[in-house]
N, C-alpha and C positions, 0 to 999 in steps of 0.2 A: 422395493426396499429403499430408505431415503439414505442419505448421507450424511456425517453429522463431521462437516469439518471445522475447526476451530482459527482459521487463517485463511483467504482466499483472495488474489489480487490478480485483477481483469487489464491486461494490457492495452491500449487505443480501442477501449469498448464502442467507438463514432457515437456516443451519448454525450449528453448535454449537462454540466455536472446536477445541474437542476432534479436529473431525474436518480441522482443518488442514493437517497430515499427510500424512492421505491425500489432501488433492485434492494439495498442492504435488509428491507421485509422481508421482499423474495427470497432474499439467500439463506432469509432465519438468523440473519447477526444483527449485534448492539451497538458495534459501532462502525464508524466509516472514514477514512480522507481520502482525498484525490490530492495530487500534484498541482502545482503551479498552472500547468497547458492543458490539464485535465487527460494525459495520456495513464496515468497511472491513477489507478480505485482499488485501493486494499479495503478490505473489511475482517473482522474480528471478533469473535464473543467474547461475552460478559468476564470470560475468566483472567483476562488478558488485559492489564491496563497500559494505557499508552503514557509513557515519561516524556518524552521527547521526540524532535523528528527533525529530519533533514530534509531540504524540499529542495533541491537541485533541477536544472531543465531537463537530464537525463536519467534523473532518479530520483527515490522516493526513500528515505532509509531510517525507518519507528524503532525506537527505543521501548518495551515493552517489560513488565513485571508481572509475574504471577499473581494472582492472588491469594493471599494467604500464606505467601512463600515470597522468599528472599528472592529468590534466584531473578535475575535480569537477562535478558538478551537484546538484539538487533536485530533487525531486518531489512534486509536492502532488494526493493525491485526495481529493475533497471527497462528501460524503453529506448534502446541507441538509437541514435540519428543515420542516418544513412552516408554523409560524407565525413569521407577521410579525416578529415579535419576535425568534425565534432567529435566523431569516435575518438580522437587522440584527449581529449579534452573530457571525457568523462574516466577515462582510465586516469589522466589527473585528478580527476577529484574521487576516482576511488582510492 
């Protein structure tokens, strides 16, 4: 049985953003971003448009609109850093 998700975002996939592409075929979505370091790859179908986005070093956070429909949301995935310090600094920019 396959799966039909409408959202789906790969944390330090060790991929090359080069190879974006082809996973976002693979996954069966229309669209794709990565982040800035390339730690974050959200992808998306067709139903889903993207408004806006936030590209932060520790996060990734798409402004998205239904299609067809008013309604708007966000999205935020996050990838923290390991020291104390970074951590402190992405909780500021949440």
């Amino acid at each position: 049985m396959r799966h039909h998700y409408t959202y789906i975002t790969l944390l330090e996939p060790f991929q090359s953003p080069n190879e974006l592409e082809n996973y976002k075929r693979r996954l069966g979505m229309h669209n794709a971003n990565v982040n800035l370091l390339a730690k974050i790859w959200s992808f998306w179908n067709e139903n889903w448009e993207e408004e806006d986005y936030k590209d932060i070093v520790q996060q990734l956070t798409i402004g998205y609109k239904l299609r067809g429909i008013r309604e708007r949301f966000k999205v935020t995935a996050i990838y923290a850093r390991c020291s104390a310090i970074e951590r402190l600094e992405l909780w500021e920019d949440l």
